[in-house]
C-alpha positions as CSV (number, residue, x, y, z in Angstrom):
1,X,270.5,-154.5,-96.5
2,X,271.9,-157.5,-94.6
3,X,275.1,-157.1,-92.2
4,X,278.2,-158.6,-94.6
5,X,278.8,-162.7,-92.9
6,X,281.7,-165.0,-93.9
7,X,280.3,-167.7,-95.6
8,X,279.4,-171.1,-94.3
9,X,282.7,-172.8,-96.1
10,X,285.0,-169.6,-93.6
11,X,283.2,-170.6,-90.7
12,X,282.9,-174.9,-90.8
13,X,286.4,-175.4,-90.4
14,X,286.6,-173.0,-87.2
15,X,284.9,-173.3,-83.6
16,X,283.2,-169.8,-82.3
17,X,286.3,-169.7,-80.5
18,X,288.7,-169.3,-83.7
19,X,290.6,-173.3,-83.3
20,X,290.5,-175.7,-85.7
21,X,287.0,-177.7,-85.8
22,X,286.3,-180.3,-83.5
23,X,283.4,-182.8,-85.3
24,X,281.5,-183.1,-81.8
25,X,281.2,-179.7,-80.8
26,X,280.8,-177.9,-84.4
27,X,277.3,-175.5,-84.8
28,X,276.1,-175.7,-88.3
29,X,275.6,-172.5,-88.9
30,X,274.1,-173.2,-92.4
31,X,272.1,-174.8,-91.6
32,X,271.0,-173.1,-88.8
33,X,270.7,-170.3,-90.8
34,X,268.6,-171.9,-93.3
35,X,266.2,-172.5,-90.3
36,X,265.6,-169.0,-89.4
37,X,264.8,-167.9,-93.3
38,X,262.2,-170.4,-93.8
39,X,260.6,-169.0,-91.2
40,X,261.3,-165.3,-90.4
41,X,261.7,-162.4,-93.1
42,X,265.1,-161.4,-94.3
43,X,265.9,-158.0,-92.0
44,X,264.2,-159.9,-88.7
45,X,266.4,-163.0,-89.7
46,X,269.7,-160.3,-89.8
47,X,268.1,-158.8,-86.3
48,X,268.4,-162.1,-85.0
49,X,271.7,-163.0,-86.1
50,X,273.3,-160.1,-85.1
51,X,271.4,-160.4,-81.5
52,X,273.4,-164.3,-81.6
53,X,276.5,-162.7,-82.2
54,X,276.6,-160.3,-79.5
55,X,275.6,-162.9,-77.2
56,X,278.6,-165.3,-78.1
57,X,280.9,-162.0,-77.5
58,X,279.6,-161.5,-73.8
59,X,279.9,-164.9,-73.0
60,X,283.6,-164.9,-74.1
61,X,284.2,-161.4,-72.4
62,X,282.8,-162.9,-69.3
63,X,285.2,-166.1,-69.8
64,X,288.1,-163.5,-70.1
65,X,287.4,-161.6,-67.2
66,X,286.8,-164.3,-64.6
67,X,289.9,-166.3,-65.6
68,X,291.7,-163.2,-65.3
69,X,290.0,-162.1,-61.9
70,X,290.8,-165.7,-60.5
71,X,294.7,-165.5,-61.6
72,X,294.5,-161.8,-59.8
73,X,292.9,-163.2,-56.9
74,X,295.9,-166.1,-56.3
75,X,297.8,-164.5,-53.3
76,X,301.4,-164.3,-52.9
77,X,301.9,-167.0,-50.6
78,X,304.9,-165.5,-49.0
79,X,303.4,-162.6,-47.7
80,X,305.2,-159.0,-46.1
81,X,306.1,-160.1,-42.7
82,X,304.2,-159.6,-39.5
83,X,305.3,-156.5,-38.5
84,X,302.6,-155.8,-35.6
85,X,301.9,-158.8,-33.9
86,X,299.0,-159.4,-30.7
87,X,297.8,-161.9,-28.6
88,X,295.4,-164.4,-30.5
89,X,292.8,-164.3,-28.2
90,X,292.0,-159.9,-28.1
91,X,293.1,-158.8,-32.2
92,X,295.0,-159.9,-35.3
93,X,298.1,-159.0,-37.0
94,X,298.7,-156.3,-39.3
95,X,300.7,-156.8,-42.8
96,X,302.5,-154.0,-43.8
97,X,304.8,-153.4,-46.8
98,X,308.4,-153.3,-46.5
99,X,310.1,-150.0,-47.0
100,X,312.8,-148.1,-45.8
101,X,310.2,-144.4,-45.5
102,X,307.2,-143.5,-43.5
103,X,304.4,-143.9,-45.5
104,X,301.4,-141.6,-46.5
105,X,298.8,-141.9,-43.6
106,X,296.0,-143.9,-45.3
107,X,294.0,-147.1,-44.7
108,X,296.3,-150.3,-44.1
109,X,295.1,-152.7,-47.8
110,X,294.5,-155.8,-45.7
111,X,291.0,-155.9,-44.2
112,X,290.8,-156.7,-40.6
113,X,288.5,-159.2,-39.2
114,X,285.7,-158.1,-36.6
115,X,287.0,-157.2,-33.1
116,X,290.3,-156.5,-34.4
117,X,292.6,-153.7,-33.2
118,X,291.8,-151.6,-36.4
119,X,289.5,-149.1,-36.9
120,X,286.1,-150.6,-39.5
121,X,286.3,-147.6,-42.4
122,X,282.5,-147.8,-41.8
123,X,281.3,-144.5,-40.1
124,X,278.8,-145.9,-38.3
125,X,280.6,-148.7,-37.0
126,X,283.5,-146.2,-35.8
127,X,281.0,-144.7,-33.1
128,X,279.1,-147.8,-32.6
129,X,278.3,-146.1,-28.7
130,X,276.9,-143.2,-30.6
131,X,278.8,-139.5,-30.0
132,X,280.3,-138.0,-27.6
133,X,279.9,-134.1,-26.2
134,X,282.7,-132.6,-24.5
135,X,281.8,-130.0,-21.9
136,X,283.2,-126.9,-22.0
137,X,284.1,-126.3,-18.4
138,X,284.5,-123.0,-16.4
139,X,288.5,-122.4,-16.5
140,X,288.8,-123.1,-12.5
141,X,288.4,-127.1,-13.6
142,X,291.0,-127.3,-16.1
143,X,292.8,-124.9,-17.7
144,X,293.8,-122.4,-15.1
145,X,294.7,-125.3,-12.8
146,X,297.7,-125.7,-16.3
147,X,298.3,-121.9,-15.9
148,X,299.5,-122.4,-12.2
149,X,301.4,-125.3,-12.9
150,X,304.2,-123.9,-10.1
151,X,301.6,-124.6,-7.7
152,X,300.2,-128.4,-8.9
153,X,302.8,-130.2,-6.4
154,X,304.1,-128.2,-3.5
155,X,307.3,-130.3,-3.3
156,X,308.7,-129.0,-6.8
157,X,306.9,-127.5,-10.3
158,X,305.1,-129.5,-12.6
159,X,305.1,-126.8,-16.0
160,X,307.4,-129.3,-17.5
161,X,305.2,-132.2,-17.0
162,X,301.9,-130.2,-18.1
163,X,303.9,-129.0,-20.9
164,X,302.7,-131.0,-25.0
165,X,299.4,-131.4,-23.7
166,X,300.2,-133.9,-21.2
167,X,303.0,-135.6,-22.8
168,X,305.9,-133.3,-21.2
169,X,309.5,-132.3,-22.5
170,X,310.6,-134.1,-25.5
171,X,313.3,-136.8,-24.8
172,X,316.2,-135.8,-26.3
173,X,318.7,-137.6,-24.5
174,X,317.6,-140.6,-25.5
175,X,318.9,-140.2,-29.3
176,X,321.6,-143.2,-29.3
177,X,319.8,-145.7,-27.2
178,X,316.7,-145.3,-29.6
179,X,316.5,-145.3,-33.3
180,X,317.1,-141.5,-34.5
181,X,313.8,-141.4,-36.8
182,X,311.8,-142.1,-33.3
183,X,313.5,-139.6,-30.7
184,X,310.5,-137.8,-31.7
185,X,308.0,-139.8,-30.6
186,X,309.5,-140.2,-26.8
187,X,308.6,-137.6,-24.1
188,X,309.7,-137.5,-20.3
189,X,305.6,-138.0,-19.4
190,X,304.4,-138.1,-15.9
191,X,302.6,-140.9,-14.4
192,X,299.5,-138.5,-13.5
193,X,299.3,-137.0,-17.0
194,X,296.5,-138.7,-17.9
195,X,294.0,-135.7,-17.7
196,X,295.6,-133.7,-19.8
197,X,296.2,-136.1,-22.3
198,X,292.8,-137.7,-22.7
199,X,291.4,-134.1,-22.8
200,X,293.9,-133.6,-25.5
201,X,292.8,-136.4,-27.4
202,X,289.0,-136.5,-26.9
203,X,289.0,-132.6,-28.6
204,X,290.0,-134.3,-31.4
205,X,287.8,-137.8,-30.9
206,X,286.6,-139.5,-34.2
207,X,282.9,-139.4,-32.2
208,X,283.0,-136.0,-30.9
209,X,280.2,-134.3,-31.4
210,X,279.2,-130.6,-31.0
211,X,275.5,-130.8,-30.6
212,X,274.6,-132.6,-27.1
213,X,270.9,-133.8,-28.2
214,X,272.5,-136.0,-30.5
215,X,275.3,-137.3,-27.9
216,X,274.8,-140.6,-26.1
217,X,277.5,-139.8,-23.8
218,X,278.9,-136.6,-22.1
219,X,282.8,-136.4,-21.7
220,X,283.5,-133.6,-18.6
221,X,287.6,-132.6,-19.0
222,X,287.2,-132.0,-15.2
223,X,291.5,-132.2,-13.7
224,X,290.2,-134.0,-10.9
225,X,294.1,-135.3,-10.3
226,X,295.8,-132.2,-10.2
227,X,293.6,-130.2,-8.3
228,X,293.5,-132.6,-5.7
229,X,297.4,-133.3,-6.1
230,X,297.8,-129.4,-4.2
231,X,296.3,-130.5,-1.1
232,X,297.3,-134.4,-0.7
233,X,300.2,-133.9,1.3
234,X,300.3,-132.5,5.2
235,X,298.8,-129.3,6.2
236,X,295.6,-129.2,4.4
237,X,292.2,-129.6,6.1
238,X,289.5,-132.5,4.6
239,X,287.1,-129.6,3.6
240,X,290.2,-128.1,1.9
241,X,291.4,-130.8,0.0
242,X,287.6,-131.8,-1.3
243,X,287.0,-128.0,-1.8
244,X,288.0,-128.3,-5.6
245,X,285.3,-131.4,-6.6
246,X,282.7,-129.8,-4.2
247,X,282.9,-127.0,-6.6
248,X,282.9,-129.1,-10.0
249,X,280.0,-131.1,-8.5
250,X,278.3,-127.9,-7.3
251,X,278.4,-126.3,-11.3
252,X,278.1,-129.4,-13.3
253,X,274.7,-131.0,-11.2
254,X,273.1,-127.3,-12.6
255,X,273.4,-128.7,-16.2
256,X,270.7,-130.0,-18.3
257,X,272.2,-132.9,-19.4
258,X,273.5,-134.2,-16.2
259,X,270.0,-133.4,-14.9
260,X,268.5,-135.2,-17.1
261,X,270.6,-138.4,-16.8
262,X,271.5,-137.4,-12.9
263,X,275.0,-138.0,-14.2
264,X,274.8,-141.8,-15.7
265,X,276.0,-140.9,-19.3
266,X,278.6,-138.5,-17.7
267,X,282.4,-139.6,-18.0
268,X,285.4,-138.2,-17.2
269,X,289.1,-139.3,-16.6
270,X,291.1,-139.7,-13.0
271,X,294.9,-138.8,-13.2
272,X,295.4,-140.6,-10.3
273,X,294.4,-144.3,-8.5
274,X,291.0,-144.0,-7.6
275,X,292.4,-144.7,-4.1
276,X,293.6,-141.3,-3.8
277,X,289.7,-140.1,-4.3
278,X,288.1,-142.8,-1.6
279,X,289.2,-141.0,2.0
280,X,286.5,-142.4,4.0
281,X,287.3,-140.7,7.4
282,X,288.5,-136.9,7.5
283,X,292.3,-137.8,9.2
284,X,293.3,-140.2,6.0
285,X,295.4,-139.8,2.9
286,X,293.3,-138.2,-0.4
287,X,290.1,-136.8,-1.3
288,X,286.6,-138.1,-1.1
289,X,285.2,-137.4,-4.3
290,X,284.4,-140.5,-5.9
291,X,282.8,-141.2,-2.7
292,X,280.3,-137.7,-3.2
293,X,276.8,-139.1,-3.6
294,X,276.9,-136.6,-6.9
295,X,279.8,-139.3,-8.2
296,X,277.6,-142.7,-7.6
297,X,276.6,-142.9,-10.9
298,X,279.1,-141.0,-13.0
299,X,281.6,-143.4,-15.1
300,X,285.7,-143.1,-14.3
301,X,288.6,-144.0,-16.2
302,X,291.7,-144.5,-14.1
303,X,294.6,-145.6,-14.1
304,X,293.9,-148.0,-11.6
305,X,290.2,-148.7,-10.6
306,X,288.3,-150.3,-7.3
307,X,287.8,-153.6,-8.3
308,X,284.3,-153.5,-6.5
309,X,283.0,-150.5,-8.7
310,X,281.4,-151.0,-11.8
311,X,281.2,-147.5,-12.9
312,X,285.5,-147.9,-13.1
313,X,288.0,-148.3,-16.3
314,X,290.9,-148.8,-15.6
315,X,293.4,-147.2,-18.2
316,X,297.4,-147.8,-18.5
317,X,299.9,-145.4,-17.2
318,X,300.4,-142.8,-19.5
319,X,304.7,-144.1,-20.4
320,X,307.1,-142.1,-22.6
321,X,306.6,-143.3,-26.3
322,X,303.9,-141.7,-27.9
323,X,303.8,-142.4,-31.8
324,X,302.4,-140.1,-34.3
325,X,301.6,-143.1,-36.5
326,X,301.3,-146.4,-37.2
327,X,304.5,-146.5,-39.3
328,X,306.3,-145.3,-35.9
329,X,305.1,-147.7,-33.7
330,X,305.8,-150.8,-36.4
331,X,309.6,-149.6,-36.5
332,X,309.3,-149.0,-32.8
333,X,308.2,-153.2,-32.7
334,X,310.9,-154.1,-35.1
335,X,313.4,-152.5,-33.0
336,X,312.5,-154.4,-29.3
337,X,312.3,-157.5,-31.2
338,X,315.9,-157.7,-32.6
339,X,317.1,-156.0,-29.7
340,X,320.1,-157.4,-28.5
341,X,320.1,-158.5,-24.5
342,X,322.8,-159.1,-22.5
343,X,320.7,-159.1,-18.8
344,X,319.1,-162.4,-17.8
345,X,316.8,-159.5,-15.8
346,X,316.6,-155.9,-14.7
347,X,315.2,-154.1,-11.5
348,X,314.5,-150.2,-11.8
349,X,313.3,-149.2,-8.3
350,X,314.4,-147.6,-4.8
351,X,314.0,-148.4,-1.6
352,X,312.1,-147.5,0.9
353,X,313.1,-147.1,4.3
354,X,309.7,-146.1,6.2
355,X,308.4,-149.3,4.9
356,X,309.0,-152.4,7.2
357,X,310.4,-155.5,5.7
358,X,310.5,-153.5,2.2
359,X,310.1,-155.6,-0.5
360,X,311.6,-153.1,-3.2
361,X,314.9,-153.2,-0.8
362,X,314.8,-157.1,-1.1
363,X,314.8,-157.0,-4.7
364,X,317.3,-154.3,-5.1
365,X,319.5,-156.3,-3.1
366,X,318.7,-159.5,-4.9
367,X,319.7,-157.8,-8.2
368,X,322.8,-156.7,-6.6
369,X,323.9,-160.0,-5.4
370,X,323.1,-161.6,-9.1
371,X,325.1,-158.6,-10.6
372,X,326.3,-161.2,-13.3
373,X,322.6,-161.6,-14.8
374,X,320.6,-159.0,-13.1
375,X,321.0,-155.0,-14.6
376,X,320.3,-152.7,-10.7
377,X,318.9,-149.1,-11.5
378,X,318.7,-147.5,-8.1
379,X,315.7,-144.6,-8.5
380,X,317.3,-143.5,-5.3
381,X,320.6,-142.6,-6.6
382,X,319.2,-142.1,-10.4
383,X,316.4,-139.5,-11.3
384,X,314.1,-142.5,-12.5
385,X,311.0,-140.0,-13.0
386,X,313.0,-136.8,-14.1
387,X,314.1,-138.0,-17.5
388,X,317.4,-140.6,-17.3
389,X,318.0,-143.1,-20.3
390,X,319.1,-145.0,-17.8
391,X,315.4,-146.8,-16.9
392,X,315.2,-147.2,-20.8
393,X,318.8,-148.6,-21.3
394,X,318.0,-151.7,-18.4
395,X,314.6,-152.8,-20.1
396,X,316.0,-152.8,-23.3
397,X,318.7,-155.0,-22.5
398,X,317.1,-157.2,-20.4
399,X,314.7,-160.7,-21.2
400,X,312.6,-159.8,-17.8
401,X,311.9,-156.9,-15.7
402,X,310.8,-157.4,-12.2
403,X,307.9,-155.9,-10.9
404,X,306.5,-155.2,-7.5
405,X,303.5,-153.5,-6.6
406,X,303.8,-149.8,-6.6
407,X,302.2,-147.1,-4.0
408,X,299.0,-149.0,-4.4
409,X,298.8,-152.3,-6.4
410,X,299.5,-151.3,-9.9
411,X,302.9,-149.6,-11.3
412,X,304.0,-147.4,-14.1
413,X,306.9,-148.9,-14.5
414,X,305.0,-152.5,-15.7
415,X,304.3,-149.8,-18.8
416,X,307.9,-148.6,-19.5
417,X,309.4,-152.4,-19.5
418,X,306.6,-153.9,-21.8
419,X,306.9,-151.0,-24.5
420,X,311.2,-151.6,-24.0
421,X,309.9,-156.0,-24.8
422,X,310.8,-157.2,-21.5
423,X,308.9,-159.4,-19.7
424,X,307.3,-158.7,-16.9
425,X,307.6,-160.4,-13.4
426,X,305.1,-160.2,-10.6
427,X,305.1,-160.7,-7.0
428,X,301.3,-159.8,-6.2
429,X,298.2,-161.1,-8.1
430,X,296.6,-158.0,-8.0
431,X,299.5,-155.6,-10.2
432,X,297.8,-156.2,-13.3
433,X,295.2,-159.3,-12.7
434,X,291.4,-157.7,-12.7
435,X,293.0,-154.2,-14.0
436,X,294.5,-154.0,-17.4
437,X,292.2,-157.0,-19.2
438,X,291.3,-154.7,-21.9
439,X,294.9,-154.0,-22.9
440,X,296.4,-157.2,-22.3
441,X,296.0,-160.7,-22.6
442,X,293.2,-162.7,-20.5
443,X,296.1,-165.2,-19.6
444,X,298.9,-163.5,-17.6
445,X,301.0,-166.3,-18.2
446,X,301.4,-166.2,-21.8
447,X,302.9,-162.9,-21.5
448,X,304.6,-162.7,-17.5
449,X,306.0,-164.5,-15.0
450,X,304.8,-164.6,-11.2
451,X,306.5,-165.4,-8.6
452,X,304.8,-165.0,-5.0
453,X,306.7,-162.9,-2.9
454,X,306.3,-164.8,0.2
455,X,309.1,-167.1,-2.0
456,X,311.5,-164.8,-2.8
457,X,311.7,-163.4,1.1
458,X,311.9,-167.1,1.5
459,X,315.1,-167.5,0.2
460,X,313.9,-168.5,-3.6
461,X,316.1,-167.5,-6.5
462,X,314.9,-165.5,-8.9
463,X,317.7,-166.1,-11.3
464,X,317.3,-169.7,-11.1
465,X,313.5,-169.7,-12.0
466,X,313.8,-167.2,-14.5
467,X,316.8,-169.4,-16.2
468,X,314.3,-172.2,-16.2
469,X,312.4,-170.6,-19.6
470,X,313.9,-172.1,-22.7
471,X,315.0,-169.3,-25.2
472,X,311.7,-170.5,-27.3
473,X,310.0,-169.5,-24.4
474,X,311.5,-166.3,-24.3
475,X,310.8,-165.5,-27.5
476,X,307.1,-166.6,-27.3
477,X,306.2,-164.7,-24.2
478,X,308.3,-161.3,-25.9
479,X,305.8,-161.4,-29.1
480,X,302.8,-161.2,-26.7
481,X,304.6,-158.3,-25.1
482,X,305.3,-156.6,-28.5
483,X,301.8,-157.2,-29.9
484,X,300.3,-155.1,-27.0
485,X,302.6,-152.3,-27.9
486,X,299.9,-150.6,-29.5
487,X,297.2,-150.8,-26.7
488,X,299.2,-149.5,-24.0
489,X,300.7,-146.3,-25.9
490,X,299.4,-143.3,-26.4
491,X,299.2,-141.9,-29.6
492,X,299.5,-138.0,-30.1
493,X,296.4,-137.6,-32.6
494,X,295.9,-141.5,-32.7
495,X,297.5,-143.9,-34.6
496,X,296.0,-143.9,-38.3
497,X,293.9,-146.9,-37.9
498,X,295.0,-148.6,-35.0
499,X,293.3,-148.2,-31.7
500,X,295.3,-147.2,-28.8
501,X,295.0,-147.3,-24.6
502,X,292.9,-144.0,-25.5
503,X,290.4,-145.3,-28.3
504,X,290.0,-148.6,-26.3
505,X,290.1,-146.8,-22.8
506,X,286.8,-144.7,-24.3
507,X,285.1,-147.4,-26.0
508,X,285.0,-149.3,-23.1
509,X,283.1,-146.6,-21.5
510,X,280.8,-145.3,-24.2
511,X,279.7,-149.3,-24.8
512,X,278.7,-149.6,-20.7
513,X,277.0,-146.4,-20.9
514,X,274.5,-147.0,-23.8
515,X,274.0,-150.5,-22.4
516,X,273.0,-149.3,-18.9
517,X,269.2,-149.4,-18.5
518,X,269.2,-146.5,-17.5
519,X,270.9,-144.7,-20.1
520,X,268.9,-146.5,-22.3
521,X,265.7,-145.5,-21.4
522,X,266.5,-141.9,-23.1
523,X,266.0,-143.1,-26.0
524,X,268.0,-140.7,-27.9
525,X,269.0,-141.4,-31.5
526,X,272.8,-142.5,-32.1
């Protein structure tokens, strides 16, 4: 029996599509229909027809759907505001949506392009170096040296600043000058954390893996720093204060895996400059370690490298705010940016008296003597590295933060005053320049000022120069110092898809390691 059809006189007067008929696009279906009798048998001829019908009901599906998919696909051309911003020439913005509550840690909706700062969701392409195997060191290396913090520093105790795996004591002090919702996520960290807290961190690495055959690179949680940071000072011998690496070097050259490489996919992290482990003769300041024939081929991260060595990362200063997640450090951003400032500039620094013609007293002074544009924070009379909102307070309410070299070249407190938005001015080429590139712009100028010091001691003012940038200036140059917020913090268990001085600090290794010949010649799968 033949499916029930409307007859020819329904359908004449409508198009397939149900409007009235249009004489130039019309199908005869009669006679049509006609056709296929005369020449097929009655149930193929319904067969047929049905399979006709079908087909003019995909096609109008398939109509349906795409219009529908191209209205869906028209983006809202005011989009949520760029809440993480970053220097155009390293990664890309991120979109968030507005709201007044964290939200669920889950992947951001907005795809980022290659090279960005997020994480690909792409397993593979999240260990794109391959794995990493953490040794599990005798306690002597690590974990006793935390145990006996009272004896890290033989001026005063450092269990406080060992304390939160690596980050220290919560800062508490500064609820009021920060938003309350991100106390949390400040700590009182020291400079020379940095063990502790990569350690932290890579037990908890996205590429950690716990079988070394399948590792292309070796991670050793060795506290280099601190055991050397008992014996800097006076009163210890050379053999005394290299006793503790000679020891390391001694266990970990017995391992398969560092026999096998002799140590060239081997990694671990210096708390301190890498200065403080190049003594070349017996009477000077440090250890010799990196200098150990053992250590030639072994990779470092530090927070500040030998420019001559290519086995060297260097990492930013470990600083204060460490965010929990993404959500934190966006508020964190919103919060610099709007930040009211009354300072033209700040200085946050002591002097030195056993240095001749000190440049940190010059400055101090300077500040002094500009006391109507210039915020003075006088580490000398202030604890600057004990916990004071004071060092917070003058970055945050200042356009530019001056910056002298440290000790050695680099500085921490570069760190504190770009995560506070100010903009950083240098005096020596060297404080960031050949250091940092990974974590900050390629172009120091689009994000700092430089002055030469030779200028200043010259009689230049600093005040004058600085009041030469037009507020459109200022504004510029703050936006590249917000949008590296991100790659010079350290996140507690990383920042939900965000890379941070950590994730970008490791990469960097893992990516030299498997591209060393040498390394490569293992052929190991990863």
């Amino acid at each position: 029996m033949l499916p029930f059809f409307k007859s020819s006189s329904q359908i004449k007067n409508h198009s397939i599509h149900g409007n009235p008929k249009n004489p130039t696009n019309i199908i005869d279906f009669k006679k049509m229909f006609s056709f296929v009798r005369s020449h097929v048998s009655s149930y193929k001829c319904a067969w047929v027809l049905i399979i006709f019908v079908l087909e003019i009901f995909i096609v109008r599906v398939f109509i349906t759907i795409n219009r529908d998919l191209n209205r869906d696909l028209n983006l809202n051309p005011n989009p949520s505001p760029t809440l993480i911003t970053a220097t155009a020439d390293q990664f890309s913005p991120i979109y968030l949506p507005q709201q007044s509550q964290p939200p669920p840690r889950k992947p951001l909706s907005r795809a980022p392009p290659q090279n960005s700062l997020h994480y690909n969701s792409d397993d593979e392409s999240k260990c794109k170096y391959g794995k990493v195997f953490v040794y599990d060191l005798p306690r002597e290396f690590n974990k006793e040296l935390l145990e006996n913090c009272d004896d890290l520093d033989p001026r005063k105790s450092q269990c406080s600043a060992v304390s939160n795996n690596g980050f220290g004591p919560n800062a508490t002090t500064l609820s009021g000058t920060v938003p309350e919702e991100l106390v949390k996520a400040w700590y009182w960290t020291d400079l020379f954390a940095g063990e502790i807290i990569f350690h932290a961190r890579m037990s908890n690495y996205k590429c950690r893996t716990t079988e070394p055959e399948s590792a292309a690179a070796f991670y050793v949680p060795f506290y280099a720093g601190l055991a050397a940071s008992k014996c800097l000072f006076s009163g210890y011998t050379a053999k005394e204060r290299d006793g503790p690496c000679e020891s390391f070097l001694a266990w970990i050259k017995d391992q398969i895996y560092w026999k096998r490489s002799n140590g060239s996919d081997h990694f671990l992290m210096l708390g301190r400059s890498s200065w403080d482990f190049r003594r070349a003769r017996d009477e000077d300041w440090g250890s010799s370690f990196v200098l150990m024939p053992s250590m030639k081929q072994m990779f470092r991260l530090t927070i500040e490298k030998s420019l001559g060595d290519p086995q060297e990362v260097s990492v930013p200063y470990p600083s204060g705010f460490h965010p929990g997640s993404t959500y934190e450090v966006v508020k964190w951003q919103q919060f610099v940016r709007t930040r009211n400032r009354p300072n033209l500039f700040t200085f946050v620094g002591g002097k030195r008296g056993y240095i001749k013609n000190d440049f940190r007293a010059l400055l101090l002074d300077h500040c002094y003597n500009e006391s109507g544009s210039c915020k003075a924070v006088d580490c000398g009379k202030t604890p600057c590295l004990d916990g004071s909102s004071a060092v917070i307070e003058a970055f945050l309410e200042s356009n530019f933060c001056l910056q002298p070299r440290g000790d050695s070249v680099t500085r921490r407190s570069t760190f504190d005053c770009m995560l506070a938005g100010s903009i950083p001015v240098f005096f020596w080429e060297g404080t960031v320049g050949g250091q940092y590139e990974l974590f900050m712009s390629s172009e120091p100028g689009s994000f700092s000022v430089f002055i030469h010091r030779d200028k200043v001691r010259n009689g230049t003012s600093i005040r004058k120069v600085l009041e030469g940038y037009s507020e459109e200036d200022v504004k510029r140059m703050r936006e590249k110092v917000i949008g590296m917020i991100p790659r010079i913090s350290y996140g507690g268990k990383g920042l939900d898809n965000i890379k941070d001085a950590f994730d970008i600090g490791v990469e960097e290794v893992l990516r030299r390691i498997v591209q060393k010949p040498s390394v490569m010649h293992h052929n190991r799968k990863f």
